[in-house]
C-alpha positions in Angstrom: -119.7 17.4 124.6 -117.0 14.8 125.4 -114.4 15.8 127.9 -111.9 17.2 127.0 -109.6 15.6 129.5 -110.8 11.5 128.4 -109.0 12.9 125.0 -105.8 14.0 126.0 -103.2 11.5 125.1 -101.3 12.2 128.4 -103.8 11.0 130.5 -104.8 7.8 128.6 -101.3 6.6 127.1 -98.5 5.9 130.0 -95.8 5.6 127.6 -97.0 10.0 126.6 -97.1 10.3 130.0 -93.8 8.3 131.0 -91.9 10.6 128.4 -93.1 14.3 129.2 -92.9 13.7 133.2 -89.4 12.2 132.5 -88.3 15.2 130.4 -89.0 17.2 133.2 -87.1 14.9 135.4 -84.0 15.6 133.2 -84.4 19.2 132.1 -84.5 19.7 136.4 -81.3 17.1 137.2 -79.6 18.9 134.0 -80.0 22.2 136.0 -82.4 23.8 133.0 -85.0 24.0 134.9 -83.3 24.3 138.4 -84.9 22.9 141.6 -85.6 25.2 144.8 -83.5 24.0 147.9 -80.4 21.8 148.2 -79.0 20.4 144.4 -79.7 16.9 144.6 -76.8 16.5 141.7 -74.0 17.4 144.4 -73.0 13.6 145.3 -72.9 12.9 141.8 -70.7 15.0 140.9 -68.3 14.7 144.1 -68.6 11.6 146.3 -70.0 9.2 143.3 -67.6 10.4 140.5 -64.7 10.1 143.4 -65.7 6.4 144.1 -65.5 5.8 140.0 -62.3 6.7 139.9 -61.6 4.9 142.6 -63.4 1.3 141.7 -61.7 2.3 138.0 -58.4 1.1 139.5 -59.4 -2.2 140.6 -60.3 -2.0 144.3 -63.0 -0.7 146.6 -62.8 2.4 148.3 -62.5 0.5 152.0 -61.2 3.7 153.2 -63.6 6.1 152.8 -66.6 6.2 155.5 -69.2 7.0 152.9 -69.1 4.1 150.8 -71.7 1.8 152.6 -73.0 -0.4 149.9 -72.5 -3.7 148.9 -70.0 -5.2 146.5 -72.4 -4.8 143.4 -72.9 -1.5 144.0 -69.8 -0.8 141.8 -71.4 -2.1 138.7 -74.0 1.2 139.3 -71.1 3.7 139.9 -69.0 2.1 137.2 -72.2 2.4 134.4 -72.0 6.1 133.4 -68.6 4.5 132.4 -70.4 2.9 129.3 -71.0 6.8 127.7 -67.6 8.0 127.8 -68.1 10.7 125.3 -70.5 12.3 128.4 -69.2 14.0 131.4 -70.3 11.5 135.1 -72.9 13.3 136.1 -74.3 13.3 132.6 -73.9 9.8 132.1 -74.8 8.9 135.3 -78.2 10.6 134.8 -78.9 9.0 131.4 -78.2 5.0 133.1 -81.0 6.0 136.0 -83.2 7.2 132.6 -82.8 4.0 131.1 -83.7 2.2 134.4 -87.0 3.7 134.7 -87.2 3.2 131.4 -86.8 -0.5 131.6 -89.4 -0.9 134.9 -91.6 0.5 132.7 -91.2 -1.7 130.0 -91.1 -4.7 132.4 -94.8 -3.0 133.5 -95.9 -3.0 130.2 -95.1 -6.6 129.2 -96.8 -8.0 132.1 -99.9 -6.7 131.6 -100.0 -6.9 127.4 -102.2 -9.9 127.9 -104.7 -8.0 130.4 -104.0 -11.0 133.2 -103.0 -8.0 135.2 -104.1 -4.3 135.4 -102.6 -1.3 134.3 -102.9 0.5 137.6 -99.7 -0.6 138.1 -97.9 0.8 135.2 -99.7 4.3 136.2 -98.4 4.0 139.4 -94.9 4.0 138.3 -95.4 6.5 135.9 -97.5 9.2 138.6 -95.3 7.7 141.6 -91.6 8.7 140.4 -92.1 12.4 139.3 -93.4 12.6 142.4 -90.6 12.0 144.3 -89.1 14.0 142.0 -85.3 14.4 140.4 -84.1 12.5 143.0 -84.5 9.8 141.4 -81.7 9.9 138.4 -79.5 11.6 141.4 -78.7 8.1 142.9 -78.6 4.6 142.0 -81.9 3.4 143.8 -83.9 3.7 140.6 -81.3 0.4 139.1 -81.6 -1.7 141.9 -85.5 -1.6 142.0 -85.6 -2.0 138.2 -83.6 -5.5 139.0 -86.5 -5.9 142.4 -89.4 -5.1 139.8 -87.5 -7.9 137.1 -87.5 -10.4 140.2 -90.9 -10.1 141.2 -92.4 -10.5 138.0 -90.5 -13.3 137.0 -91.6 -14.8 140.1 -94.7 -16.6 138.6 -93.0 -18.7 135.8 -89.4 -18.5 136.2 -88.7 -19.0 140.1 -85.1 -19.5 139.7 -84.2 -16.5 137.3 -86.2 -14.6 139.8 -84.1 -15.6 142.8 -80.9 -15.1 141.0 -81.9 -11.3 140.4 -82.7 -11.1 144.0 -79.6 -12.2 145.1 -78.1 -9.9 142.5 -80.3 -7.1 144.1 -79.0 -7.8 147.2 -75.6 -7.4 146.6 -76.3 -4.1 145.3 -78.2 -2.7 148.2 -79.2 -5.4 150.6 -83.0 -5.0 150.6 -83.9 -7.4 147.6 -82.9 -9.7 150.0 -86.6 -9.6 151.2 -88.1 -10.1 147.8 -88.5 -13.8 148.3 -90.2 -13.8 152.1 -94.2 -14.0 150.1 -93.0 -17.6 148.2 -95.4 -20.3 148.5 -94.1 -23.1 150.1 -92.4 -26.3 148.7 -90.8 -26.7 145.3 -90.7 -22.7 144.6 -89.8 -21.9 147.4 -86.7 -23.8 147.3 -86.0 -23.1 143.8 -86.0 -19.9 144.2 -84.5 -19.1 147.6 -81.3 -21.4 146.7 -80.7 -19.5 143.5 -80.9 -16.6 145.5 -78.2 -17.6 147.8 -75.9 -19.0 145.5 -75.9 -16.3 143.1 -75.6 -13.9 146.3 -72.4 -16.2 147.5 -70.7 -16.8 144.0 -70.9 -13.1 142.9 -69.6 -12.0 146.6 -66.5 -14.2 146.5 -65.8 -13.3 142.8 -65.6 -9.7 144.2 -64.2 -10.5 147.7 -61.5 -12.2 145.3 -60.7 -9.4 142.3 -61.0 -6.3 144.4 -60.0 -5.9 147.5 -62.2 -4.1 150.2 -65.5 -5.8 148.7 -66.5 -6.2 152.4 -65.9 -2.8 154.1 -69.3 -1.2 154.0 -70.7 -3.5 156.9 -68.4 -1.9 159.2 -69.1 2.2 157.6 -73.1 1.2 158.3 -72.5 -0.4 161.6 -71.7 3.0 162.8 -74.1 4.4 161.2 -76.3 7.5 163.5 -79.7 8.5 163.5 -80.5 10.9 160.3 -82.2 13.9 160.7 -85.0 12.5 158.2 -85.5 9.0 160.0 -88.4 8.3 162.1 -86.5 8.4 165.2 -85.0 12.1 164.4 -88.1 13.3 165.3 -87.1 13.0 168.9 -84.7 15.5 168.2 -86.4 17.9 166.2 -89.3 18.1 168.7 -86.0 18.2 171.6 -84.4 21.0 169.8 -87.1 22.9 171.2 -87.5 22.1 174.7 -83.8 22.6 175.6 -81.9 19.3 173.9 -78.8 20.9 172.8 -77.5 18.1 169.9 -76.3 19.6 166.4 -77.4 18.1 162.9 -73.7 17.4 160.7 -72.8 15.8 157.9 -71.5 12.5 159.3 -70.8 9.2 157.3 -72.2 9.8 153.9 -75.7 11.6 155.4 -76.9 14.4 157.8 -77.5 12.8 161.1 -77.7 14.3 164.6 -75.3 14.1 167.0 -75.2 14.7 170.8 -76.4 12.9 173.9 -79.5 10.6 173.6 -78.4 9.9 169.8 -77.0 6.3 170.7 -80.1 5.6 172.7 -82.1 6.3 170.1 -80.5 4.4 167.0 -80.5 1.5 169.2 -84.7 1.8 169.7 -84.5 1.8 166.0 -82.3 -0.9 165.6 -84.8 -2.7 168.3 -88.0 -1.8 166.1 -86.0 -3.4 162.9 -85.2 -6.7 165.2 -89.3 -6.6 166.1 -89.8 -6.1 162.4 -87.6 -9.2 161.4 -90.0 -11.1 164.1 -93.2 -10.2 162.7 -92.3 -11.7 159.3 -90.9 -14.6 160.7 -94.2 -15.3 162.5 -96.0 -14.3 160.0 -94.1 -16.9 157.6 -94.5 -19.3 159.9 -98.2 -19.0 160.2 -99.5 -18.0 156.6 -101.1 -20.7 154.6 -103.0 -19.4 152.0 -100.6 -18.3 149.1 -102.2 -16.6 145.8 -100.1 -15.0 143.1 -100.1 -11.8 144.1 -98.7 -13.0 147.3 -95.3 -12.6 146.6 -95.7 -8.9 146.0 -97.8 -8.3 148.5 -95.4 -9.3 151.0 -92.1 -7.9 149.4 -94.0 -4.2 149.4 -94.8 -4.9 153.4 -91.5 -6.4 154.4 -89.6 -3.3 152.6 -92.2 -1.1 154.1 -91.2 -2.4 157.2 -87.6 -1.9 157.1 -87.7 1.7 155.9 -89.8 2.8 158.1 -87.9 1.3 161.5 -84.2 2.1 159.6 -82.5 4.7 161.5 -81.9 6.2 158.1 -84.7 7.0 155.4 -83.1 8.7 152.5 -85.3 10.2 150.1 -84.6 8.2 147.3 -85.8 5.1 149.3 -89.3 5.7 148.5 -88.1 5.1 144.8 -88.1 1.6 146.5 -92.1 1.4 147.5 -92.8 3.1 144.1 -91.4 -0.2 142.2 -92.3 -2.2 144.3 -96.2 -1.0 145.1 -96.8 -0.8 141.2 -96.2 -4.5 140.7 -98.2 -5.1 143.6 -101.1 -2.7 141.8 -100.7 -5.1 138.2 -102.1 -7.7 140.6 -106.0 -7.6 140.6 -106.3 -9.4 143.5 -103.6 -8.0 145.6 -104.6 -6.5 149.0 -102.6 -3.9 149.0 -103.4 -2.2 145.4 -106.0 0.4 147.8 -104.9 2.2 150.5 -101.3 1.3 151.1 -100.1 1.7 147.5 -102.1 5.5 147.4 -100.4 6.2 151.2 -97.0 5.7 149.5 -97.7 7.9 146.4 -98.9 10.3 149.4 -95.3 10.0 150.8 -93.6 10.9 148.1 -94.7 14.6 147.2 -93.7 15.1 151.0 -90.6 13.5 150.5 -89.6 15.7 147.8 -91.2 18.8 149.8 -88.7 17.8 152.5 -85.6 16.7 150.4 -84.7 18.9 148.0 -87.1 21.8 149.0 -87.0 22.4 152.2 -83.9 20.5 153.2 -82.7 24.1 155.3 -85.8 23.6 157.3 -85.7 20.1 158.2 -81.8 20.6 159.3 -82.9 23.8 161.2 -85.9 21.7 162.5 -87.7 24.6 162.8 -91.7 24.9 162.3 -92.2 24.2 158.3 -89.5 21.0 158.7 -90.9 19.7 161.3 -94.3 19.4 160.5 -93.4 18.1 157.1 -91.2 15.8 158.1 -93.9 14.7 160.8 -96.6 14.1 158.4 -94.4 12.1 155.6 -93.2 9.4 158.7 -96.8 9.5 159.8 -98.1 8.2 156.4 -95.2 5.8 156.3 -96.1 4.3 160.0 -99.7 4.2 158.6 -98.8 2.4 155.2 -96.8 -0.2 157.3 -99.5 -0.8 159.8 -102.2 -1.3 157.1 -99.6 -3.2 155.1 -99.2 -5.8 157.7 -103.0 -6.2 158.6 -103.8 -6.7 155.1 -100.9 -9.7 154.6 -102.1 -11.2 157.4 -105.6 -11.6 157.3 -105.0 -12.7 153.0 -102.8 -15.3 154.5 -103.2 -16.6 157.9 -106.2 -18.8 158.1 -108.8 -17.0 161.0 -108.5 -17.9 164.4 -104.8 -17.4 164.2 -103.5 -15.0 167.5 -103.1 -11.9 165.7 -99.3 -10.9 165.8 -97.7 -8.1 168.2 -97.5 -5.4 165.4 -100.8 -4.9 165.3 -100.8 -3.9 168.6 -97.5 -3.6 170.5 -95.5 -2.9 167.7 -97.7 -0.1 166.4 -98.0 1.7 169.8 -94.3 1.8 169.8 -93.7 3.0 166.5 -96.7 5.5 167.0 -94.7 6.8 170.3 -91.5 6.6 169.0 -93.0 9.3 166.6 
């Protein structure tokens, strides 16, 4: 008898798949089918839908604390403008639709000639429901569908792909490290001076038709330690041996405040600096470059980042998803295994913590904590692993292995 399961169109077709998981997605951010815990629509419909009418008039909203994106992000919270017979939220839900939409057709056409595997297109389809309705609740989902659009134009059309990098960049800074896994010489340059002049020409064009394009590096300068960051875990674990801080609402994110909080973003802002380091070394050493390079290092450098950032918002794992399922259409790529399955591992617990038990995490009492604890933990792990694997694909043996391994890894691990 043939199993019944190897029949079922679900689990052999990812475009059946891609459109059931996705109607659940929707029926949940529609409130149809309504989420347990904290209603991840609620900045939609307040803070996002205040910013459009805000950018409607011409100028950014340099006044207001929470706005801490780059210029380009106005072209996400202007979009749901393009279906004005819907209400904001509506619309803004249907544009983040039709972004995972197009990753997934982006996917698909890179691996129609069978040059690349479809594990990648299955992990975009299994990775973001998931993570859950978060996903068509911010804008995240469009700037990795531009990230996925860069990397896989990477191989044939070095320039388009730097000019969507340094479009993705100006929409929420972290395309920026798309390009770090080029191979040397002609590419290289190719694409890394698209990159900056599309990043500098689209800046000034904004700097010069609305005014305020630049505020948000001062809002994230000041940014805190949030209560779902790596080092918040100090203060969950503190809350109950006598630290007496509070967890608030404070620029655009729940972050705790009280003594020790300063101390801490800085270790943070240290372990991003040691971060930077490690993939400037490890540029500087790497020799061998394959195609799957490029991917391979974007997924570690962003891995990286998000995991030292003093903020991880939930809907940066939509991020690693995009970004891990290009590096999975690779069939050479080192870290289609265990990295790429730790980050679909993070992102049920992501969603556990954020929407579901958001009250427990901000309480930090025993269920938050430990949830909390083990997503970071598999994030720390899938950097680590990350990193090793990069390096020994690219840097030729005999090479001093770099500090991260060893020193930079204890640190995170204790920071923990």
């Amino acid at each position: 008898m043939r199993n019944p399961i190897a029949r079922n169109p679900i689990t052999q077709n990812p475009i059946t798949a891609w459109a059931v998981t996705r109607a659940f997605l929707l029926l949940c951010v529609f409130r149809v089918l309504p989420m347990p815990g904290s209603d991840v629509s609620v900045d939609i419909k307040v803070i996002y839908q205040g910013w459009y009418g805000v950018l409607s008039t011409g100028v950014f909203p340099y006044d207001d604390v929470t706005w801490q994106y780059p210029p380009a992000a106005a072209l996400a919270v202007l979009a749901p403008g393009l279906l004005p017979f819907l209400n904001y939220a509506a619309a803004f839900f249907l544009v983040c639709f039709a972004a995972d939409a197009a990753v997934l057709a982006l996917l698909l056409y890179a691996v129609r000639d069978g040059r690349r595997s479809r594990r990648g297109v299955w992990v975009w389809v299994a990775g973001v429901p998931l993570l859950g309705p978060i996903v068509y609740a911010r804008y995240d989902v469009m700037v990795t569908a531009v990230a996925v659009a860069a990397l896989l134009a990477l191989g044939s059309r070095p320039r388009a792909a730097g000019a969507l990098a340094g479009l993705g960049t100006l929409l929420k800074v972290w395309p920026m490290l798309l390009l770090i896994g080029v191979e040397r010489g002609p590419r290289t340059r190719s694409a890394w001076s698209s990159a900056l002049v599309t990043t500098v020409v689209v800046a000034m064009l904004f700097a010069a038709a609305m005014p305020g394009a630049l505020a948000f590096l001062t809002f994230q300068r000041d940014r805190g330690t949030e209560v779902e960051s790596l080092g918040s875990l100090v203060f969950h674990l503190g809350r109950h041996f006598g630290w007496h801080g509070r967890a608030r609402l404070h620029y655009g994110s729940v972050e705790f405040l009280g003594r020790h909080v300063h101390a801490v973003s800085a270790v943070a802002l240290g372990l991003s600096l040691l971060a930077f380091g490690w993939l400037l070394l490890w540029r500087l050493k790497a020799r061998t470059f394959t195609p799957c390079t490029p991917s391979d290092a974007a997924f570690t450098a962003v891995l990286l980042f998000t995991t030292t950032s003093r903020v991880i918002s939930p809907q940066y794992v939509v991020w690693l998803i995009g970004l891990a399922a290009v590096c999975a259409t690779a069939r050479a790529s080192r870290q289609a295994g265990l990295p790429v399955a730790l980050v679909l591992l993070v992102a049920p617990l992501t969603q556990l913590e954020f929407p579901i038990w958001f009250s427990h995490v901000v309480a930090s009492d025993t269920l938050g904590v430990v949830t909390l604890t083990l997503r970071n933990a598999l994030l720390v792990a899938a950097t680590v692993v990350a990193c090793r694997r990069l390096w020994r694909a690219t840097v030729p043996a005999g090479t001093a292995r770099p500090a991260l391994d060893d020193g930079a890894r204890s640190v995170l691990l204790r920071k923990r």
